[in-house]
C-alpha positions in Angstrom: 0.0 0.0 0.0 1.2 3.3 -0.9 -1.6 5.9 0.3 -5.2 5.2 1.5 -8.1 7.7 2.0 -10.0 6.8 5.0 -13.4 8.0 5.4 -12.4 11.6 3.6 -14.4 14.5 3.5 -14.5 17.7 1.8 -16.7 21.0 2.4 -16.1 24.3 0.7 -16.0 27.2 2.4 -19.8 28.3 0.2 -21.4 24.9 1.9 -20.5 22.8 -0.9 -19.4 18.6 -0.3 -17.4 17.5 -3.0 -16.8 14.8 -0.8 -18.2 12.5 1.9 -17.1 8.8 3.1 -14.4 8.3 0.8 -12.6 5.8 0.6 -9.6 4.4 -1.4 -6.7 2.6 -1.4 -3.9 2.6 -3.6 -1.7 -0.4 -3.8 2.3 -0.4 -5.7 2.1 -0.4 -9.1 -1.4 -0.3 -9.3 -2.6 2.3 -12.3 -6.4 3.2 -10.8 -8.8 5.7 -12.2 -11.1 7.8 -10.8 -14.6 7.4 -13.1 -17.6 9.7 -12.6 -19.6 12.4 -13.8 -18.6 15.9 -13.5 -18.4 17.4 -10.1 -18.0 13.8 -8.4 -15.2 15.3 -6.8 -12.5 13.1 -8.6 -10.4 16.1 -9.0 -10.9 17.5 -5.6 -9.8 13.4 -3.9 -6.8 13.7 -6.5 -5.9 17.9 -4.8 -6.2 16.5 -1.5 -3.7 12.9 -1.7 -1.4 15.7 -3.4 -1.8 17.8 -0.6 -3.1 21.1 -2.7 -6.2 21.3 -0.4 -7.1 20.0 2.8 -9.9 17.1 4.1 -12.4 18.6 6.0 -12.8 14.9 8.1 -10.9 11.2 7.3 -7.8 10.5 7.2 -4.9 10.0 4.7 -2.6 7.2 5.4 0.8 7.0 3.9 2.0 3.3 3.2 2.8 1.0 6.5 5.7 3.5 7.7 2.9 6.0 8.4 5.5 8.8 6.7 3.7 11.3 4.5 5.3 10.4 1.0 4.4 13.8 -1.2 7.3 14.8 -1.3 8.0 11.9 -3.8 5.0 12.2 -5.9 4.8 14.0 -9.6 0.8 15.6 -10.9 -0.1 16.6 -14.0 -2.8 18.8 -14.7 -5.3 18.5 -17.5 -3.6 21.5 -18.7 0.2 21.5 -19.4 0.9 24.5 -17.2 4.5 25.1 -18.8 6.4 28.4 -18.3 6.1 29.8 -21.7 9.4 31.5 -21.8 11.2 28.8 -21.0 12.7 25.3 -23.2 11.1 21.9 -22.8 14.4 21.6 -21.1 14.1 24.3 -18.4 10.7 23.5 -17.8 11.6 19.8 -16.7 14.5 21.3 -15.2 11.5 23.0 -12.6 11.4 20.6 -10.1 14.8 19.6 -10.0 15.6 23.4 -9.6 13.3 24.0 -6.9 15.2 21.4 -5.1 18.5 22.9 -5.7 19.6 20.5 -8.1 22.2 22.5 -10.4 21.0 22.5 -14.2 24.3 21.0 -15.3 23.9 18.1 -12.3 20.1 17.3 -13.6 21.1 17.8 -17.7 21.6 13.6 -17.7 18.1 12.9 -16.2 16.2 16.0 -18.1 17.4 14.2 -21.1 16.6 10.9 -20.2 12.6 12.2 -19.2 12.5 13.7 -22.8 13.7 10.9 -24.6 11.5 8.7 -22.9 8.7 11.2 -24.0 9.7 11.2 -27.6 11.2 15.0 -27.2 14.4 14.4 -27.4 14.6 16.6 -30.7 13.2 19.4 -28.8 14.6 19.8 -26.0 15.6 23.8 -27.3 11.9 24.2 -27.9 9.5 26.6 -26.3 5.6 26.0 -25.6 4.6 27.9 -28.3 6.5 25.7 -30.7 5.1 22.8 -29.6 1.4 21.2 -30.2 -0.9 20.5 -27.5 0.2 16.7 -27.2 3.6 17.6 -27.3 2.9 20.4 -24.4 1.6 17.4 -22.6 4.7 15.5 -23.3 6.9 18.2 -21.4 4.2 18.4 -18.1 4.9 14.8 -18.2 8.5 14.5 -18.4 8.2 17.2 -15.9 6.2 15.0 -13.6 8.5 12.0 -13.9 11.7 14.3 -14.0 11.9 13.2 -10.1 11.4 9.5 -10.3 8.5 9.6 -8.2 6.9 6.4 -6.9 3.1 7.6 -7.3 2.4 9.8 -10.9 -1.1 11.9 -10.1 -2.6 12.8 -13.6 -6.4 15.3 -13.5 -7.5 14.5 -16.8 -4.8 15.0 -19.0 -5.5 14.0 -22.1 -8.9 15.4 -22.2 -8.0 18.2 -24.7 -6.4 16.0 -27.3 -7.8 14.7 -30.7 -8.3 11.2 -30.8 -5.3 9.8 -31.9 -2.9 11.8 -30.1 -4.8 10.6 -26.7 -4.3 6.8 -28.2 -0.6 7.4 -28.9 -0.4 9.1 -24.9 -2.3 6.4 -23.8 -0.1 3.7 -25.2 3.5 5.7 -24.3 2.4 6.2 -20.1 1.9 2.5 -19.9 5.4 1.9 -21.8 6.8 4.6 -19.5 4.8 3.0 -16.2 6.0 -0.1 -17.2 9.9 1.2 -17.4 9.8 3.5 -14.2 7.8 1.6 -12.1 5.4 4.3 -10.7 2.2 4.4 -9.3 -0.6 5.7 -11.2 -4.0 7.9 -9.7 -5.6 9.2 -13.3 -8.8 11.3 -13.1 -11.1 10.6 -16.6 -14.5 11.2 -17.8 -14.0 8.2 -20.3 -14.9 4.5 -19.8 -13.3 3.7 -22.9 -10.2 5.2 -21.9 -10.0 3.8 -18.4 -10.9 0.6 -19.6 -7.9 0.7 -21.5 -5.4 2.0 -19.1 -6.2 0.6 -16.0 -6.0 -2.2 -13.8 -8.7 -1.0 -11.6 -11.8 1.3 -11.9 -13.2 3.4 -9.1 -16.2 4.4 -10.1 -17.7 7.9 -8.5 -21.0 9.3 -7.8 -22.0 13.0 -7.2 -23.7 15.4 -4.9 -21.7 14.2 -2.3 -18.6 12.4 -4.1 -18.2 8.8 -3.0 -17.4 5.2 -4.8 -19.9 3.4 -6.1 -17.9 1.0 -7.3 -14.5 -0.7 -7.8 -14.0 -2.9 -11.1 -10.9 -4.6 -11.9 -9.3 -4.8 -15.3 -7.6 -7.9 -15.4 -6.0 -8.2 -18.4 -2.2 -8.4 -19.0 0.0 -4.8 -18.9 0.9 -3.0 -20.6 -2.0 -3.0 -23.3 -1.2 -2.8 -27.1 -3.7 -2.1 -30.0 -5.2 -5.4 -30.2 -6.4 -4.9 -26.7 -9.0 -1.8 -28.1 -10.6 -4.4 -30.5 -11.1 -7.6 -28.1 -13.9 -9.3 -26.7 -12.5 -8.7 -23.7 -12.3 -5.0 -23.3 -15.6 -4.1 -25.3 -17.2 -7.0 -22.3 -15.1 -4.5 -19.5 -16.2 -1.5 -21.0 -20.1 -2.6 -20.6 -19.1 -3.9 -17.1 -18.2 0.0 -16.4 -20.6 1.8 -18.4 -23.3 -0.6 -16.5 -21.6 0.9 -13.3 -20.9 4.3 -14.3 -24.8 4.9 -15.5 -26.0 3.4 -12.2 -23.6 6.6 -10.5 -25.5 9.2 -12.2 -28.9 7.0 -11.4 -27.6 7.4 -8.0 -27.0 11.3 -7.9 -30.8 11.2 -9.5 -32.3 9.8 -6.0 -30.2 12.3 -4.0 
């Protein structure tokens, strides 16, 4: 176990629960997503294991050593949030930097992150150069720039044309599968969690809580033939089933 939510709350300051009995566990080398409708709060569970906003009740429980383990976890946003007067390079440089890791001293693993991204090429490139996949490219060589053991991801492919989400798809299981992280990813799409994950935590709204918890069990990572089996058009009915009982759910609140 790497982090578990225990009976987590959440209540803006205007009166509003995203949140209310949640509760999740997230084992090593697990890649889970977070399924619901919008405002289910799947954003606001991913803020607070990140530690950018508080619980308002629960508890969050790092691993068996009860050490809070942030410090070694990368999140990208569903936008790419890169510095735009500065390289792909200096913007994976970022976190490195902020730890006082010289740019010379990080160069080797800065390279390594964009390489692994397919950005090698580009490494002199600014945002403005780049297309929106590539943009995402950098926030997630930025994100894995640290070796972190658990990768937080709010929707980030959400922007992207079809086949660029396909290609970013396939590349973060490659690169999950070579680094070895942990994966929390925050989606609106069965058919995309389907194909990424090895579980499913399915959310309901009004207040946010799981509905249910599906498993994926087929073998990782995925390739092509996966998206045109029996077996993943069979799991994404299994989720859709799930997913339209949520919002049937939020309809009785």
């Amino acid at each position: 176990m790497i982090v578990a939510l225990e009976n987590v709350s959440k209540t803006f300051a205007n009166g509003t629960t995203a949140l209310s009995g949640m509760s999740l566990t997230v084992g090593a080398g697990e890649f889970i997503s977070l399924l619901g409708p919008s405002g289910c709060g799947k954003s606001t569970a991913l803020r607070i294991l990140a530690g950018l906003t508080s619980a308002s009740a629960g508890t969050i429980r790092w691993a068996e050593d009860g050490v809070d383990h942030r410090a070694e976890l990368g999140f990208v946003f569903q936008e790419p949030t890169l510095m735009p007067w500065a390289t792909a390079f200096d913007n994976v440089w970022l976190p490195l930097r902020l730890k006082g890791v010289s740019r010379a001293a990080a160069e080797p693993r800065i390279r390594q992150v964009l390489d692994m991204v397919g950005l090698g090429d580009f490494h002199a490139s600014f945002p403005r150069e780049l297309s929106g996949g590539m943009k995402m490219r950098v926030s997630i060589a930025r994100a894995l720039v640290t070796k972190p053991k658990l990768l937080l991801m709010d929707e980030p492919f959400a922007a992207l044309d079809e086949i660029t989400r396909f290609k970013l798809n396939n590349d973060l299981l490659r690169l999950q599968a070579a680094e070895g992280f942990t994966v929390v990813f925050v989606t609106h799409s069965v058919f995309e969690s389907v194909y990424l994950s090895s579980r499913i935590v399915v959310m309901a709204a009004r207040p946010g809580r799981v509905v249910a918890e599906i498993a994926v069990d087929e073998p990782r990572p995925r390739s092509e033939a996966f998206r045109t089996s029996a077996a993943y058009a069979d799991s994404c009915r299994v989720v859709s089933h799930a997913l339209h009982g949520a919002i049937g759910a939020d309809d009785h609140l």
